[in-house]
N, C-alpha and C positions, 0 to 999 in steps of 0.2 A: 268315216271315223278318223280323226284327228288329222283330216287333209292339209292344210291351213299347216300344219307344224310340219307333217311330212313331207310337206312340197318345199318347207325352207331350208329342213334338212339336205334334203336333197341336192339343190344349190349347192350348199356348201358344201358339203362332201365330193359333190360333182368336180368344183376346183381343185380341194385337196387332190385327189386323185391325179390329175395333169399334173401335177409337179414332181421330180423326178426326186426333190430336196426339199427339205420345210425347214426354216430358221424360228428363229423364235417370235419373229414380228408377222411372218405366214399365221402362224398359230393362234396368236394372240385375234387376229383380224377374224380369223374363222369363228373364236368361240366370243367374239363383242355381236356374231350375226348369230350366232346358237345363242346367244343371251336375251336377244333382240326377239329369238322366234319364241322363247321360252314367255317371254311377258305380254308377248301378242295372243299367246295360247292361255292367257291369263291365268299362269303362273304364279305362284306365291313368289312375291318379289325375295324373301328371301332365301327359298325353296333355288330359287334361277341363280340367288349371288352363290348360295355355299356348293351349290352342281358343279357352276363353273371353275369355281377356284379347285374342287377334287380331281376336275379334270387338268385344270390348268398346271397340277400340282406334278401329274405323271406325264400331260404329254407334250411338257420341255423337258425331260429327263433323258438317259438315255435311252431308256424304251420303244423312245419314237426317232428321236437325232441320228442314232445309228442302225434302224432297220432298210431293207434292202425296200421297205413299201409303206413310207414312213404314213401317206396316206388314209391304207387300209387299219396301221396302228392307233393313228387319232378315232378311227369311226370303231374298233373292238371295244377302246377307251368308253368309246360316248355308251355305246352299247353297254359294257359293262356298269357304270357307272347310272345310266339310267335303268338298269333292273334292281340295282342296290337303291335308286332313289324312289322305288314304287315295291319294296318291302325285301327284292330278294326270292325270293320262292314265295309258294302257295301256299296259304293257311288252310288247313282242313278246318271243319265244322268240329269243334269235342263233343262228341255227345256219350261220354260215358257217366256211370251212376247210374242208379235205380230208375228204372223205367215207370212210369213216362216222364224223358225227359226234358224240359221246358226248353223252348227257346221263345224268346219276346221280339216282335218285329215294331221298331219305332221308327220316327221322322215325322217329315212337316204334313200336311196336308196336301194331296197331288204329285208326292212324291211315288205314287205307285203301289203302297206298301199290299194293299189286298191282294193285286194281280200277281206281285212277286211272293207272296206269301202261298199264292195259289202253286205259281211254277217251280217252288223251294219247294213242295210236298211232294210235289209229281218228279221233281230230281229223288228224292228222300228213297220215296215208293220204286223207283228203280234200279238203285240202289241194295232192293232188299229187306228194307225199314215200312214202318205201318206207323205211317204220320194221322195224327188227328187232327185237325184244324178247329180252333175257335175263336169265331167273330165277337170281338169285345172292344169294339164303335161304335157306343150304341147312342151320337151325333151327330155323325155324316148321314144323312139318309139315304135307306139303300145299302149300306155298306154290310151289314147281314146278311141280307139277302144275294148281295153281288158273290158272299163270300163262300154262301151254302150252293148256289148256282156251281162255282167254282168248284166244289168240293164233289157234288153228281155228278159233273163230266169229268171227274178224275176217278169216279169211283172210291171216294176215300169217306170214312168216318169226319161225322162235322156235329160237332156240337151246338144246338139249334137254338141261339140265347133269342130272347128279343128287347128292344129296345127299354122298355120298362125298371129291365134289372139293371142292376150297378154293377160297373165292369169287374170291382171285386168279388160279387156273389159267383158274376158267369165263369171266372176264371176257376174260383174254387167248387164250382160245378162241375167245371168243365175234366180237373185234376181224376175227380172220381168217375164220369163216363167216358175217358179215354182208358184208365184201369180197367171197365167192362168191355169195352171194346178189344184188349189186348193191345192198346197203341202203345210202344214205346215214345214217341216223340209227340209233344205237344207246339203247334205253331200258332204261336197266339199274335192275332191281328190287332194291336192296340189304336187307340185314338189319336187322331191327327191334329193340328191347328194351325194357320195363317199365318202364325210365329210362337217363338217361343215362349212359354210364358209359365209363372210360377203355379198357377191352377194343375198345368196340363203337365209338369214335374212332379209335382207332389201324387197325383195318381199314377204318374205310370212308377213312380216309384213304391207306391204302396203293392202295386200288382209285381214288385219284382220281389217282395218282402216275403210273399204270397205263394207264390211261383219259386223260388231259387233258380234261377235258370241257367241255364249251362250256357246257353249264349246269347245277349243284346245284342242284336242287328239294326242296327240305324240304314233304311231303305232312303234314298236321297239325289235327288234327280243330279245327273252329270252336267247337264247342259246348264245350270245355273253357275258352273265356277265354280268361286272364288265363296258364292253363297254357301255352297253345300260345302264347303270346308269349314264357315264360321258354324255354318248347325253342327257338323260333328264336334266339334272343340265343344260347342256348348251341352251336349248331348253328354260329352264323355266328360264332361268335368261333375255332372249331375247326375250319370246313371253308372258311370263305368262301362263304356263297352267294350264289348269283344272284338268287333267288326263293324265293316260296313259293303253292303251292296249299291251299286251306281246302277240305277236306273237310266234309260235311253244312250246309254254311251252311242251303239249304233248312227246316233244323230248327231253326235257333238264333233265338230269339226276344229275346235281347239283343245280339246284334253286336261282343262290346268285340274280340276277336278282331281282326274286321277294320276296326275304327275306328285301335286299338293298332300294329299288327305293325308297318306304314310307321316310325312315328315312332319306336318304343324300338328297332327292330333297323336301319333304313335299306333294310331289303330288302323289293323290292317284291312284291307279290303279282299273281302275274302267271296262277292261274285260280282258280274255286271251282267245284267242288261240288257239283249242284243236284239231287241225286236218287240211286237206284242201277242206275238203264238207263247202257248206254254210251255215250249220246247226252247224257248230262246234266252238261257238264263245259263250262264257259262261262268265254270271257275276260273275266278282271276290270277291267272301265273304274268308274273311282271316281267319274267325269261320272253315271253313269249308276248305281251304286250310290246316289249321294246322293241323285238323285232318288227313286228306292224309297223311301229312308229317309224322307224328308220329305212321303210320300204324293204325287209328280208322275205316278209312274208310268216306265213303261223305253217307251217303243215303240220304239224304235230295236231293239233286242234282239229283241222280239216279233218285227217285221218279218224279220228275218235271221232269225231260227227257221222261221218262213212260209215264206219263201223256201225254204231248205233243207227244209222240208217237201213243199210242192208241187211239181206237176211244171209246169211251164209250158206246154206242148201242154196238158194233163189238162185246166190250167183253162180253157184256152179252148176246150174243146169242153165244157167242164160248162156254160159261158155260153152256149153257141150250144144247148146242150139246153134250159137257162133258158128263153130265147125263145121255144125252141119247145112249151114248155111239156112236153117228151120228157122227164123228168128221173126215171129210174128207181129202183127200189132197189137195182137193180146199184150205180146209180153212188152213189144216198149210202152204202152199204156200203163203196166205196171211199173217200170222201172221207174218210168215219169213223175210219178206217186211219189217214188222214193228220193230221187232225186231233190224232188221239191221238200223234200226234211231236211238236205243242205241248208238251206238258206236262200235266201238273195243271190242272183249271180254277180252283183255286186260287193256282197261278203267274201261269194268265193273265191272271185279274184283277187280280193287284197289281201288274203291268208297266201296265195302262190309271190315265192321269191321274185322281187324284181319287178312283178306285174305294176306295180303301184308308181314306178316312175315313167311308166310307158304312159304319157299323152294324150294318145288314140284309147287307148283302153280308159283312161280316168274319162274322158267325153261318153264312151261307151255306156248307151244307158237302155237295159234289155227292158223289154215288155213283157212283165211278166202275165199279164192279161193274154199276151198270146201263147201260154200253154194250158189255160183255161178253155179258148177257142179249140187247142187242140186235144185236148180230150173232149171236150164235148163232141167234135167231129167222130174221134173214134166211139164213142159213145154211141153215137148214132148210127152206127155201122150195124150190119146183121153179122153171126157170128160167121157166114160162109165170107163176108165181106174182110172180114180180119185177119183171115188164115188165107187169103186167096186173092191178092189184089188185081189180079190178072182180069179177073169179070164187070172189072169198073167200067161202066158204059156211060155216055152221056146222063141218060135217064138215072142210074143211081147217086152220080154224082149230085145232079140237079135234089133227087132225094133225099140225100145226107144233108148238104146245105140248108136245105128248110126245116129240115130237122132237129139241128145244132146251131140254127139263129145266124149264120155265117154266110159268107158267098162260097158258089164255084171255084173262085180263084184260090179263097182260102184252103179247098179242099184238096183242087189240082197243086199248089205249093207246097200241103202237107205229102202226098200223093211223090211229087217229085222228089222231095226231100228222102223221102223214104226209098226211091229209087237210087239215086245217088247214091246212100251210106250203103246202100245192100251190095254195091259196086267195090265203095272200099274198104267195108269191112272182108268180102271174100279174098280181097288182096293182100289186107296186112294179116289174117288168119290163114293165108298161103294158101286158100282154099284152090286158087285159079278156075280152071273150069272141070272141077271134080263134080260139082254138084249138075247134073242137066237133067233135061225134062225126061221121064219116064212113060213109056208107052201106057196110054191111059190115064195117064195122072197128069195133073198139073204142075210144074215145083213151085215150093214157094220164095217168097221174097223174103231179103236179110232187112237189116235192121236202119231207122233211122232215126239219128242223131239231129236236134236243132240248135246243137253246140258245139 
């Protein structure tokens, strides 16, 4: 996500930094290559002029000319200035008034709008809120169906239109059995098209007549640019929106999308997009966006992922195993699970300070197919095999393997892997050699980490 800008940032702040003094012609040179990366990132060209004149405005002033790190002053600058140019802080969803309360999810077609309609109810629902969902595209084919699909693995109320009806009927259908249902929030999947066009305005506007909705969402792919900034302009001149969600940011390696939309439409961007699990749909703080971009890194975000990952009892009996040096393959099997609700270890890193300008790491490309291999291995373990690795003989290994579709090697890799960390988790848990074998007993082995 927005490599391509961060890498040219980077550069140039790289220079600032070596200079012990900036004049005004230093300055000037840094932000014609920050203007440069901005319209590479395809950037609303005048989104790029009026950034830099803001910045250009404070950092020849004395702000920057007499700091002891005039450097680090231009890059607070860019920083600050880039979270005022992607809105400032985070819009929350309003969803007050009488229950159930609408929202309308619009955009082009292929924009995503079902699937993030799906992962906006399952945000909703965990939250606390009893979203209803209903599908009223009734001419993408499949889009029904893809949406009720969506609705049973979330567990949530779906109002089951079909194609027949007129998206005005389903909607005001849909009003009265989300009231029996008890849903306060209605998410209504409306119909998409190949461009914009006055047919596909005049309905979704009759279903806003309809609806009153507390929020228009225009759902809108990132990776199109410069595109998804003219749909929302044309979107919000014709429906009034509240917001907009950017679909695949995760993929977009120039950003002009979400540097643009604030400033040419007024409307904020209030989620993106981070994947295609149902769990990858993140609120957009531009605080923290800019950091990304400028290689700081998000912890904030990371942290709150964690959170919602782990179970809080879990980990404090994973600690008190730590100590005891007990730490099974049961349980890193589990943690592994959890783990894997981070993200990408590719996301992970680029939310850690700094991570983003290291080289080695950007080349860094993990397989994540090999922690599939290795749960399937422990999977295929008997339960004495996972609390006891001590008994792993030729013959079980050979068994596991066939087992779990894998080789030997992959087993003895995981095997040693797991010997390693049980060496240095005892050390940094200060355990040393408190834990040893017991007369009749076997001990067990600590824990391993493939990260």
């Amino acid at each position: 996500m927005f490599d391509n800008l961060s890498g040219k940032f980077e550069k140039v702040f790289k220079n600032l930094r070596g200079m012990g003094k900036l004049s005004e012609a230093n300055i000037k040179e840094a932000l014609r290559e920050v203007r440069m990366a901005l319209l590479e990132a395809d950037v609303h060209y005048k989104v790029a002029k009026d950034f830099i004149a803001a910045i250009s405005e404070r950092a020849v002033g004395q702000e920057v000319m007499q700091s002891l790190t005039p450097g680090q002053q231009v890059i607070k600058i860019v920083n600050e200035e880039l979270t005022a140019l992607m809105g400032g802080s985070a819009e929350p969803l309003k969803l007050s008034g009488k229950p159930p309360v609408s929202v309308m999810m619009v955009g082009l077609q292929g924009a995503g709008k079902t699937t993030t309609t799906g992962k906006l109810a399952r945000k909703l629902s965990k939250e606390g809120r009893r979203p209803c969902l209903v599908p009223a595209d009734v001419y993408r084919p499949a889009a029904i169906d893809q949406l009720i699909t969506l609705a049973g693995q979330l567990k949530l109320p779906v109002y089951a239109s079909n194609s027949s009806q007129s998206p005005e009927k389903i909607v005001q259908e849909a009003l009265i059995f989300a009231g029996q249902q008890n849903c306060d929030v209605l998410l209504v999947d409306t119909a998409g098209r190949l461009h914009v066009d006055a047919e596909l305005m005049d309905e979704l506007f009759r279903l806003k007549k309809i609806l009153s909705p507390a929020e228009i969402l225009l759902v809108a792919d990132a990776m199109t640019g410069q595109d998804a900034v003219q749909v929302a302009g044309a979107f919000n001149e014709k429906l009034g929106l509240t917001g907009v969600v950017l679909t695949k940011l995760d993929g977009d390696a120039r950003g002009g999308a979400a540097l643009s939309i604030r400033s040419v439409t007024g409307c904020p961007i209030k989620f993106v997009g981070m994947g295609e699990k149902m769990d990858a749909l993140e609120v957009f703080y531009p605080d923290r966006m800019s950091s990304r971009i400028l290689g700081m890194g998000d912890v904030l975000t990371m942290i709150e992922k964690a959170q919602e990952a782990f179970d809080e009892k879990q980990a404090e009996e994973i600690a008190r195993k730590f100590r005891q040096d007990s730490f099974t393959l049961e349980d890193f099997l589990s943690q592994l699970q959890q783990v894997k609700k981070l993200g990408s270890f590719e996301q992970i890193l680029g939310m850690l300070p700094g991570m983003g300008a290291l080289k080695e790491l950007k080349k860094l490309k993990v397989d994540e197919k090999e922690f599939v291999r290795m749960e399937a291995i422990i999977h295929s373990m008997t339960k004495e095999e996972r609390r006891n690795v001590d008994i792993m003989n030729a013959g079980r290994r050979r068994r596991i393997a066939n087992g779990s579709g894998t080789s030997v090697q992959d087993v003895n890799r995981l095997l040693k892997g797991y010997e390693d960390s049980r060496k240095m988790m005892r050390q940094m848990m200060g355990a040393g050699g408190a834990t040893k074998k017991k007369k009749g007993k076997v001990r067990r082995k600590g824990s391993f980490f493939p990260f």
